[in-house]
NUGU-334133 format. One record per residue: residue in three letters; x, y, z of N, C-alpha, C in turn; residue number from 1. Coordinates in Angstrom, 2 decimals, decimal comma, padded with zeros to 5 digits. Example, Ala and Ser with C-alpha at 12.3 -4.5 7.8 and 13.67 -1.06 7.14 Angstrom:
<balos>
BALO; ALA; 013,19; -005,69; 007,80; 012,30; -004,50; 007,80; 013,20; -003,30; 007,80; 1
BALO; SER; 012,85; -002,25; 007,08; 013,67; -001,06; 007,14; 012,90; 000,03; 007,87; 2
</balos>
This chain:
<balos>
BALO; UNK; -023,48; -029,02; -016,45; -022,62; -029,61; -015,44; -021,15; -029,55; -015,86; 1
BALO; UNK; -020,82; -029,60; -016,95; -019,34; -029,93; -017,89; -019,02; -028,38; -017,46; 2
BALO; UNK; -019,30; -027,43; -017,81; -019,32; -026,00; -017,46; -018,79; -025,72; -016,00; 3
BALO; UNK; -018,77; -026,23; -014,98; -018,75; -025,87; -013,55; -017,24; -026,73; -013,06; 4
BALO; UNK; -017,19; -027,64; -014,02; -016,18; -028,33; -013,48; -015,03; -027,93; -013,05; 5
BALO; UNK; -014,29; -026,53; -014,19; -012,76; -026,09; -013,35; -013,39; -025,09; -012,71; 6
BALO; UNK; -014,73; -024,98; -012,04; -014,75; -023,95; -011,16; -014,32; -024,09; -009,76; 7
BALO; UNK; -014,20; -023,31; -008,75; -013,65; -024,16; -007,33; -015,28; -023,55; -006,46; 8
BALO; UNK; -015,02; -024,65; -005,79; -016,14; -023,25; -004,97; -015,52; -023,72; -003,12; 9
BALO; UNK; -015,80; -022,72; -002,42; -015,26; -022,45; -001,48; -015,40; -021,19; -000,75; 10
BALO; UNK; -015,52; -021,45; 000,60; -015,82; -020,38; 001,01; -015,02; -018,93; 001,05; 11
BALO; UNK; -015,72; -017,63; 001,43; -014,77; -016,41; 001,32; -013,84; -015,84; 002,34; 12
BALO; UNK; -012,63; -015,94; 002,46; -011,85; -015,77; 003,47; -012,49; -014,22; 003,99; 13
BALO; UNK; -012,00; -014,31; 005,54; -012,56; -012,96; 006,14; -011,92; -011,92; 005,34; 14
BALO; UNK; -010,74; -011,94; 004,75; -010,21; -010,89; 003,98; -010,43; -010,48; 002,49; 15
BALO; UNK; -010,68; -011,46; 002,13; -011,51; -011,62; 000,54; -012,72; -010,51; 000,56; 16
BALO; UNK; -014,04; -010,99; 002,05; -014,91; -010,07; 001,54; -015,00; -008,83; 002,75; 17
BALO; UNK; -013,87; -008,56; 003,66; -013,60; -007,18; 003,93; -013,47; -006,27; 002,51; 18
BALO; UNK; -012,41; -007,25; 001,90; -011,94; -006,06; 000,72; -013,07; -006,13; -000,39; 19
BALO; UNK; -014,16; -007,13; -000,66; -015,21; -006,91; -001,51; -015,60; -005,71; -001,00; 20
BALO; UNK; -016,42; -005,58; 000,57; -017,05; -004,62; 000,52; -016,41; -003,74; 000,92; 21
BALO; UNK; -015,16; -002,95; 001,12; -014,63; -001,76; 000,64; -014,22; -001,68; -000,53; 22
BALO; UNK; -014,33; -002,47; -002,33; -014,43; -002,28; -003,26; -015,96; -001,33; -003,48; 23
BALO; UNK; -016,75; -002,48; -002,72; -018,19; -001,97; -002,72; -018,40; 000,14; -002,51; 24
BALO; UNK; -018,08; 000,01; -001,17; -017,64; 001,20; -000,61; -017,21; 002,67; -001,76; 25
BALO; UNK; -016,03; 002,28; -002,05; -015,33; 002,79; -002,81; -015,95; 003,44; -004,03; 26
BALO; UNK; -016,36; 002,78; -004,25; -017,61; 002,74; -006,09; -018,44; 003,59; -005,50; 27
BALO; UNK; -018,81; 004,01; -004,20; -020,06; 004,98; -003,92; -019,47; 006,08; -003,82; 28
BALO; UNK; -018,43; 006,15; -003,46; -017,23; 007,60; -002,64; -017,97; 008,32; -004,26; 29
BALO; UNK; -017,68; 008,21; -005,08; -018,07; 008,95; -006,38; -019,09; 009,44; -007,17; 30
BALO; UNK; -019,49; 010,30; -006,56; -021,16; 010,69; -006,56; -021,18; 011,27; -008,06; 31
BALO; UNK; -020,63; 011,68; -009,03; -019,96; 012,43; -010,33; -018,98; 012,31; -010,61; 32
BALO; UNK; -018,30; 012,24; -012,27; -017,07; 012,18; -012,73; -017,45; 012,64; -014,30; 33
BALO; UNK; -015,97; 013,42; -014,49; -016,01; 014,25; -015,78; -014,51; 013,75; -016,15; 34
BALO; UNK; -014,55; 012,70; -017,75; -013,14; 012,69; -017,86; -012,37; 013,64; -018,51; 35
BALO; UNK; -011,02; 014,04; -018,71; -010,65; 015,01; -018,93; -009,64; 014,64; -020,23; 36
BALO; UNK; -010,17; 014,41; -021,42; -008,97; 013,81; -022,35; -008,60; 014,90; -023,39; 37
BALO; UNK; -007,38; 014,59; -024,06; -007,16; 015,63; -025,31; -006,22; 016,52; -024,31; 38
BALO; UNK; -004,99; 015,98; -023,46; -004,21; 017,08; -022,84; -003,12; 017,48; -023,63; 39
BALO; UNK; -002,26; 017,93; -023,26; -001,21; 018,29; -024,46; 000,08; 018,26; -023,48; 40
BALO; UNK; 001,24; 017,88; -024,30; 002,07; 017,36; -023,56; 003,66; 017,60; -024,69; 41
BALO; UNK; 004,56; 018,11; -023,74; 005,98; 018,45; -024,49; 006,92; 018,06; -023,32; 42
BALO; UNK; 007,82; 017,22; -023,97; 009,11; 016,51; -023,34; 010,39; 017,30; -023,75; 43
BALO; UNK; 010,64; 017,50; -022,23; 012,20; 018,07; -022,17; 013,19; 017,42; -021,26; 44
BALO; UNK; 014,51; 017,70; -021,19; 015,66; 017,31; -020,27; 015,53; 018,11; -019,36; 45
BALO; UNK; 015,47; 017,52; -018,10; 015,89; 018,85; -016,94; 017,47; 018,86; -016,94; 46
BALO; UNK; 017,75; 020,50; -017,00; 019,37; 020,72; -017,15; 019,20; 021,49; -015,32; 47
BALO; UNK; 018,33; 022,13; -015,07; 018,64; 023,44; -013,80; 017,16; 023,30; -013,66; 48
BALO; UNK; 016,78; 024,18; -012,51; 015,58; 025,02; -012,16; 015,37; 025,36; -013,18; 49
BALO; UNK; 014,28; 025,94; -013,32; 014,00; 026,86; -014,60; 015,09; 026,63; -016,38; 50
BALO; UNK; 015,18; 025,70; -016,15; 016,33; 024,99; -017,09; 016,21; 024,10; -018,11; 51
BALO; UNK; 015,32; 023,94; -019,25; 015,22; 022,43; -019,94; 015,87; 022,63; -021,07; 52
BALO; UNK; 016,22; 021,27; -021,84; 016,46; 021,04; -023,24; 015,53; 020,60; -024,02; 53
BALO; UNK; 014,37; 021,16; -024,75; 013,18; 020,64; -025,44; 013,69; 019,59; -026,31; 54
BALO; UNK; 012,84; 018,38; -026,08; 012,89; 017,46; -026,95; 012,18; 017,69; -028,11; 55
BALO; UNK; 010,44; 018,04; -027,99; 009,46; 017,90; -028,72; 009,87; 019,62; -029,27; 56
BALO; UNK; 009,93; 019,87; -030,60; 009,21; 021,43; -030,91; 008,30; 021,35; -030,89; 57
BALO; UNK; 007,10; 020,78; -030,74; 005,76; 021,66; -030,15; 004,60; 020,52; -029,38; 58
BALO; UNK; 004,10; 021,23; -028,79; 002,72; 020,63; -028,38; 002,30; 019,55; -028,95; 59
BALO; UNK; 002,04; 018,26; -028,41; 001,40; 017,41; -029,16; 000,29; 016,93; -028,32; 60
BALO; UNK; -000,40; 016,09; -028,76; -001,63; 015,46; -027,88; -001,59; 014,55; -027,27; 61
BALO; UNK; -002,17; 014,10; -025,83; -001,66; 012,70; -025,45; -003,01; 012,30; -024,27; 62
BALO; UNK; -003,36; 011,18; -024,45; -004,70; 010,60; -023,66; -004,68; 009,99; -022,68; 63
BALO; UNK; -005,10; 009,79; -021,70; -005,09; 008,50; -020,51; -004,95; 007,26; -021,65; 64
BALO; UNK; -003,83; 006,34; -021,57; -003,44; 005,18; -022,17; -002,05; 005,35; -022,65; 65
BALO; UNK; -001,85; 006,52; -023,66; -000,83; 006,49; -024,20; 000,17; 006,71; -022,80; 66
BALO; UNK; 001,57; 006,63; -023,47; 002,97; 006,48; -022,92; 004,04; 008,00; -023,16; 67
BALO; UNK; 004,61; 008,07; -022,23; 005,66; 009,14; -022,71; 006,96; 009,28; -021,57; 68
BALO; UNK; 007,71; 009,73; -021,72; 009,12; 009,98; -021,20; 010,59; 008,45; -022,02; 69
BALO; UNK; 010,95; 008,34; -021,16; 012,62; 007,37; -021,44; 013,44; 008,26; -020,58; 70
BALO; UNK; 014,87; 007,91; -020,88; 015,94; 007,66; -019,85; 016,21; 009,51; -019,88; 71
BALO; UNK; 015,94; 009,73; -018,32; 016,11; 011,08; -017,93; 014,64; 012,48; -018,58; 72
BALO; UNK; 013,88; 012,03; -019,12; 012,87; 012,58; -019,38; 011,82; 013,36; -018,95; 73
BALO; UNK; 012,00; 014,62; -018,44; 010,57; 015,15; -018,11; 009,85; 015,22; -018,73; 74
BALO; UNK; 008,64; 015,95; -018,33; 007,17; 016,46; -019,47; 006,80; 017,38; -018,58; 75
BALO; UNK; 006,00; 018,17; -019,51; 004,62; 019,31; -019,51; 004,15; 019,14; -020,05; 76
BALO; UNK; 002,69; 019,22; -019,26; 001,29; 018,64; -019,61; 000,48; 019,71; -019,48; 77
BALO; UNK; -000,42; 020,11; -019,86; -001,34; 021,31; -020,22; -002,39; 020,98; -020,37; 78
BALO; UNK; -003,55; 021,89; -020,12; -005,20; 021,60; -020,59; -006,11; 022,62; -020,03; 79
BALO; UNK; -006,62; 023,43; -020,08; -007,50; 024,03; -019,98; -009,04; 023,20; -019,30; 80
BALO; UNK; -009,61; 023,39; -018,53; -010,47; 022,63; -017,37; -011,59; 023,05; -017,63; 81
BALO; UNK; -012,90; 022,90; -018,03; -013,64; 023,48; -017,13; -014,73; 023,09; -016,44; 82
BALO; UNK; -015,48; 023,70; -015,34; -016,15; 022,71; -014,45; -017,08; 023,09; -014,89; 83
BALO; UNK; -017,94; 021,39; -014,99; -019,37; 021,08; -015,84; -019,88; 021,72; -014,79; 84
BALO; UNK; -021,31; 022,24; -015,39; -022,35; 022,87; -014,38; -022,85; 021,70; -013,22; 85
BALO; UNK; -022,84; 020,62; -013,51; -023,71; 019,69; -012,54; -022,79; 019,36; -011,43; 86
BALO; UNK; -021,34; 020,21; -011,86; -020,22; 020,12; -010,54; -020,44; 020,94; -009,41; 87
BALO; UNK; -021,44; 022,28; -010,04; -021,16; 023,63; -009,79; -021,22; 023,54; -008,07; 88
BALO; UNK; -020,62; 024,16; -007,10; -020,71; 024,28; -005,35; -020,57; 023,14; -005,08; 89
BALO; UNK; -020,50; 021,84; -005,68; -019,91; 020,85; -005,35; -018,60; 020,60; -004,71; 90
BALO; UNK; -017,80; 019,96; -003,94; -016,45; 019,66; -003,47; -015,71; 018,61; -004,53; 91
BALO; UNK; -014,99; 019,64; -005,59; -014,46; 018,46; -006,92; -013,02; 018,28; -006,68; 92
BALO; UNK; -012,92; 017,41; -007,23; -011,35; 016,21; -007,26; -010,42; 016,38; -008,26; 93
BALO; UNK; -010,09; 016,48; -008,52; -008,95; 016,38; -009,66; -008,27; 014,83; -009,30; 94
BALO; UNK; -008,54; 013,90; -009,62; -008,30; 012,80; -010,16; -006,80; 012,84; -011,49; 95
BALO; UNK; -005,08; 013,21; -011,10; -004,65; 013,20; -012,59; -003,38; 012,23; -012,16; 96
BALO; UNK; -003,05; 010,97; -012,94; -001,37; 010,76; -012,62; -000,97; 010,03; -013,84; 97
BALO; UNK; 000,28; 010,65; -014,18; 000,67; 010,40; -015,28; 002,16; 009,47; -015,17; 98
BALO; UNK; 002,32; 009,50; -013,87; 003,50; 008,41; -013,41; 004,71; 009,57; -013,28; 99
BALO; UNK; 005,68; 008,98; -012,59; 006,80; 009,91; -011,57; 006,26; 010,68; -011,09; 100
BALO; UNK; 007,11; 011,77; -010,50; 006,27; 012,56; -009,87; 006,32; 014,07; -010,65; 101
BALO; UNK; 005,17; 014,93; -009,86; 004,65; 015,73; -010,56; 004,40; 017,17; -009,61; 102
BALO; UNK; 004,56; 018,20; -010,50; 003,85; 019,57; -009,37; 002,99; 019,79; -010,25; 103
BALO; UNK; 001,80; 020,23; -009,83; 000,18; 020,81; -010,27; 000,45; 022,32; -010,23; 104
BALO; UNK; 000,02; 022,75; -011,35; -000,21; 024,45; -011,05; -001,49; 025,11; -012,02; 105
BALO; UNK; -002,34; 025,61; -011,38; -003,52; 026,10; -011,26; -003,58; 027,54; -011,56; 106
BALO; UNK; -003,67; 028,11; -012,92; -004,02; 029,68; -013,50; -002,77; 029,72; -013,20; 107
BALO; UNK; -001,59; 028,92; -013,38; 000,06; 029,65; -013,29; 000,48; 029,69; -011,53; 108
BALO; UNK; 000,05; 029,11; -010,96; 000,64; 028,99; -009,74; 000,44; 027,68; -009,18; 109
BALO; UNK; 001,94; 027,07; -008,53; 001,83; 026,04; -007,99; 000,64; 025,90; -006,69; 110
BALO; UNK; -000,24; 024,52; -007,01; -000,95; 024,16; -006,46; -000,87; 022,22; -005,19; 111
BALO; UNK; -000,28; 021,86; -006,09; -000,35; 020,65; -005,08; 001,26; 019,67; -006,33; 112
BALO; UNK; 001,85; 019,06; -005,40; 002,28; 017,77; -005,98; 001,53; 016,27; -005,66; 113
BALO; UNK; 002,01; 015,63; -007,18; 001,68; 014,62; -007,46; 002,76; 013,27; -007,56; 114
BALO; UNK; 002,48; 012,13; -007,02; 003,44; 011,11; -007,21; 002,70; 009,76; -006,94; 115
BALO; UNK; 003,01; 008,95; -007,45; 002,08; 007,38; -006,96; 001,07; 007,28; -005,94; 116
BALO; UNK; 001,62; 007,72; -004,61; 000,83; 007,97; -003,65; -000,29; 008,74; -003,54; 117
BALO; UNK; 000,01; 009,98; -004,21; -001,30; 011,28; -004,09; -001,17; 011,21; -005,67; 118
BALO; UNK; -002,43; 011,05; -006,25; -002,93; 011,11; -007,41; -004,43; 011,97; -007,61; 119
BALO; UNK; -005,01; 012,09; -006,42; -006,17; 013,35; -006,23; -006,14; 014,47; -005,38; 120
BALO; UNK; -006,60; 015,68; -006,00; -006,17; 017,31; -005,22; -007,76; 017,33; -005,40; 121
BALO; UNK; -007,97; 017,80; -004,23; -009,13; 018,49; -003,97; -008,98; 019,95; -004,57; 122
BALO; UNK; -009,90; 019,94; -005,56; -009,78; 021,68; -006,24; -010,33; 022,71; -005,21; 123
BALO; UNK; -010,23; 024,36; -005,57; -010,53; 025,35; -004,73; -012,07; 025,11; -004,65; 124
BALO; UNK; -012,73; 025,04; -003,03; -013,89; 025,50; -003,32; -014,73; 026,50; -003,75; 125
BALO; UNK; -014,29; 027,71; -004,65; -015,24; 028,71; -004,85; -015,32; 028,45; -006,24; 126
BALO; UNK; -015,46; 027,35; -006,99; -015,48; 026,62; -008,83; -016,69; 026,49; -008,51; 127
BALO; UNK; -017,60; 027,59; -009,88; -018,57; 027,26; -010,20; -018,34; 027,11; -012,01; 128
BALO; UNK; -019,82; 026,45; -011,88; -019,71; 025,60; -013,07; -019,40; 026,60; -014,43; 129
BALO; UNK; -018,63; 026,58; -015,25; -018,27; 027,09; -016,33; -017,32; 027,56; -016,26; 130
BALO; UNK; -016,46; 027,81; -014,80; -015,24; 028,55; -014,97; -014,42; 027,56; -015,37; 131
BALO; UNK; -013,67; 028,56; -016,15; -012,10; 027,60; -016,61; -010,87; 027,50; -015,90; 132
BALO; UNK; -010,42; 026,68; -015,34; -008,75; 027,25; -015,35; -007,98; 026,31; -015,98; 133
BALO; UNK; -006,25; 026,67; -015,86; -005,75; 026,44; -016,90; -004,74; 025,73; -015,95; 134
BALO; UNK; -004,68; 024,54; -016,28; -003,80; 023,17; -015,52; -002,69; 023,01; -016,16; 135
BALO; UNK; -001,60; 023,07; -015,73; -000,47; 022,59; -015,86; 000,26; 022,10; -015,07; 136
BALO; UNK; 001,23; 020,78; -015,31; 001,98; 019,90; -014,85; 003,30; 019,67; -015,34; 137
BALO; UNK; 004,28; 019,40; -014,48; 005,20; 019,52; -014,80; 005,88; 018,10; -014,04; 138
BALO; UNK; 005,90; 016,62; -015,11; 006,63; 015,59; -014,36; 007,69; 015,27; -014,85; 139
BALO; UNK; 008,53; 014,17; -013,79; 009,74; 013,66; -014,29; 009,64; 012,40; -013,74; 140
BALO; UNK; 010,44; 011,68; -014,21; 010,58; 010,19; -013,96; 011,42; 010,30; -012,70; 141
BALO; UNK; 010,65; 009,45; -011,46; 011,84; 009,34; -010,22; 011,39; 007,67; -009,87; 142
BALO; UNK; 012,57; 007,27; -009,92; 012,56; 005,89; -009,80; 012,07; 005,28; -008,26; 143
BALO; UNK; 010,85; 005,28; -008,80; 010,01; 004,18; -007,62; 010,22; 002,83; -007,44; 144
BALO; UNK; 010,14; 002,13; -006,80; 010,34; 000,40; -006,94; 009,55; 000,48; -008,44; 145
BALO; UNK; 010,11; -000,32; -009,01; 009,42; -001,05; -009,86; 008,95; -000,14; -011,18; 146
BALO; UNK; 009,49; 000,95; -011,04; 009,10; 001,87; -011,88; 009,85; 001,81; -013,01; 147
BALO; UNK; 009,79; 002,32; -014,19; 010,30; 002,09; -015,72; 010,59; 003,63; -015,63; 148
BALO; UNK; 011,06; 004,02; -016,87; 011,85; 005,29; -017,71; 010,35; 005,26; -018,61; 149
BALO; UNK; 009,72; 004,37; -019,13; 008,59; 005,35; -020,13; 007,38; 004,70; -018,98; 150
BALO; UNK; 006,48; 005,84; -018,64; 005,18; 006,10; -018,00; 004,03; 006,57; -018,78; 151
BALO; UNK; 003,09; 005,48; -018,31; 001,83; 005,86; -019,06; 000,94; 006,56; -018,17; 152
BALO; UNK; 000,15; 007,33; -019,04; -000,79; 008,62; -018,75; -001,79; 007,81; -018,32; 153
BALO; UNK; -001,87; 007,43; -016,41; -003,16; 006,96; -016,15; -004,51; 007,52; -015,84; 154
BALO; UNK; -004,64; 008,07; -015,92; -006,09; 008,98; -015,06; -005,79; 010,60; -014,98; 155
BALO; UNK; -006,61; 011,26; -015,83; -006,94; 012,25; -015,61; -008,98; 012,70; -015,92; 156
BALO; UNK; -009,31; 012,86; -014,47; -010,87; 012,87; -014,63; -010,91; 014,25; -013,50; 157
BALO; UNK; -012,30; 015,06; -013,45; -012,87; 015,43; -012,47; -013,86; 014,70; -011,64; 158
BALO; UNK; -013,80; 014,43; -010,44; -014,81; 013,85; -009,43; -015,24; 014,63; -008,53; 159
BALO; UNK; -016,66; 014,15; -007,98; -017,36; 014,69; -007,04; -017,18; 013,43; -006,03; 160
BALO; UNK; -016,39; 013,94; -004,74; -016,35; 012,47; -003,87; -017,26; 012,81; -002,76; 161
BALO; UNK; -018,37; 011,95; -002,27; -019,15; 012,12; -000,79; -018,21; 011,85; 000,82; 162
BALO; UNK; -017,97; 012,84; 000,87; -017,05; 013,31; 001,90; -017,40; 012,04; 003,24; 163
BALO; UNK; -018,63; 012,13; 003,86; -019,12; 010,87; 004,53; -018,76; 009,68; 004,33; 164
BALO; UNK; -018,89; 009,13; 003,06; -018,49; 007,43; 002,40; -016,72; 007,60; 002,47; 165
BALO; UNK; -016,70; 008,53; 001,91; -014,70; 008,55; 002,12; -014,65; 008,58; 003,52; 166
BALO; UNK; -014,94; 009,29; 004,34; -014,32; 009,32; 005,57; -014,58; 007,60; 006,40; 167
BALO; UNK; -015,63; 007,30; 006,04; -016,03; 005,91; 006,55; -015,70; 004,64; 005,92; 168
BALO; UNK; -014,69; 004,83; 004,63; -013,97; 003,83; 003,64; -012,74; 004,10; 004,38; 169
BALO; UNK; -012,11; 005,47; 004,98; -010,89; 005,10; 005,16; -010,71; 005,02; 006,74; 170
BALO; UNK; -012,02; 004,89; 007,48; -012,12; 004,42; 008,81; -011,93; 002,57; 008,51; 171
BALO; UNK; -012,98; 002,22; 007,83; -012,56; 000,70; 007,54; -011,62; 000,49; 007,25; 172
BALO; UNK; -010,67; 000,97; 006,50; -009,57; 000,32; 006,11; -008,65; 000,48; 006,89; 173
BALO; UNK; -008,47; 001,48; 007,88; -007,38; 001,59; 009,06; -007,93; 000,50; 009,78; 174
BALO; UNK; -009,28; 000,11; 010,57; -009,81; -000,92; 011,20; -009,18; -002,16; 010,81; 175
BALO; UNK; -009,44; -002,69; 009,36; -008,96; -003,77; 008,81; -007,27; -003,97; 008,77; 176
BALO; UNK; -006,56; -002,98; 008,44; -005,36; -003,11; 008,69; -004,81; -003,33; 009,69; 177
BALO; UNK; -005,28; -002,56; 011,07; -004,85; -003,35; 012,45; -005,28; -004,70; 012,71; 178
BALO; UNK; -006,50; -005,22; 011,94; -006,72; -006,22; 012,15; -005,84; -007,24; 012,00; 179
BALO; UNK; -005,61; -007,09; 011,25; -004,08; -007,76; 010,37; -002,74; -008,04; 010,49; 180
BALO; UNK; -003,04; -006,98; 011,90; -001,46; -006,41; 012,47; -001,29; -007,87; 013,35; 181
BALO; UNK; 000,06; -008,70; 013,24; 000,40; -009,56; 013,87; 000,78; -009,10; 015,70; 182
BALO; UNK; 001,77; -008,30; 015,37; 002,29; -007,81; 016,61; 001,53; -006,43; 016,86; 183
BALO; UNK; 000,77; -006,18; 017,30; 000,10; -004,85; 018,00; 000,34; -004,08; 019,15; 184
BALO; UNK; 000,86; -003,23; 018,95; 001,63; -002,55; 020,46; -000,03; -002,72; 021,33; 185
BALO; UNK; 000,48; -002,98; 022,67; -000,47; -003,48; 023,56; -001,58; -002,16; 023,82; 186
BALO; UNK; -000,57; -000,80; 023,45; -001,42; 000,37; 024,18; -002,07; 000,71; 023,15; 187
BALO; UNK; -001,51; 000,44; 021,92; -002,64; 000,41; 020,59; -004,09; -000,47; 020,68; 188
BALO; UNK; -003,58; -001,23; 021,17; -004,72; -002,84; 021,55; -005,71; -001,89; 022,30; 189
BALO; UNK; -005,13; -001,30; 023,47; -006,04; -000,76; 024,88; -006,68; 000,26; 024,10; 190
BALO; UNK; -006,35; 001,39; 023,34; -007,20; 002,28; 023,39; -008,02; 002,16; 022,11; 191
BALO; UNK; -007,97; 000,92; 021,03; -008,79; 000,17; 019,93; -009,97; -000,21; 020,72; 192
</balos>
């Protein structure tokens, strides 16, 4: 009984367990995941396009956790990929953000940018399992609200997402957000 005492109990606001069960939701979108650690990473100044001042002389190693950049700081990030067989004809994710923003490039050609907002690229569908390619990134610090000069390396994984559960996680959550909406344009109302 002594145990329960600073507990509260009380019921769950309608918004509490909307967002339980699109936590719920969410946790299924991910049918597979391959993490991707041991990337390699060299900090320079952007002077121009095609332009840096190397900080680092060489390659060093850096993990989802650790930290890197300060005041005016880019990076290149590197790693060699390859897709586990149990990915193979699967529809895989690239799951990578390392904070500011970022361009993705895939066997040497730009492929997708990255920034707070978009942190997963759907890879090419013709990856079968064992091929390699060779990932590189290229970020810089751009001051987001709230954002700092040193950024830590959050997430870099491969995923398999179920296209169905995503499409029906982000039907709920547009649902729930109008819900929410105080003022609702009326013709929004009519055709909801």
């Amino acid at each position: 009984r002594n145990s329960v005492k600073s507990k509260q109990r009380r019921i769950f606001r309608f918004d509490e367990r909307v967002n339980l069960r699109l936590d719920a939701i969410q946790q299924r979108m991910t049918t597979a995941s391959e993490p991707l650690p041991d990337w390699h990473i060299k900090q320079v100044i952007f002077r121009d396009i095609g332009e840096y001042k190397p900080l680092d002389s060489d390659w060093r190693t850096i993990n989802v956790g650790d930290t890197w950049g300060g005041d005016g700081i880019s990076a290149f990030f590197k790693r060699d990929v390859t897709i586990p067989a149990h990915m193979a004809g699967a529809p895989i994710t690239l799951r990578f953000y390392v904070g500011g923003d970022s361009l993705l490039s895939l066997d040497g050609v730009p492929y997708h940018g990255l920034d707070p907002f978009r942190s997963a690229v759907r890879l090419p569908d013709d990856l079968n399992g064992g091929k390699t390619l060779n990932v590189e990134v290229e970020s810089y610090v751009h001051w987001h609200s709230g954002e700092g000069d040193i950024n830590v390396f959050h997430m870099a994984e491969l995923v398999v997402i179920d296209a169905e559960i995503e499409a029906a996680y982000w039907d709920f959550v547009a649902a729930f957000k109008v819900l929410a909406m105080n003022d609702i344009d009326t013709r929004l109302e009519a055709f909801l």
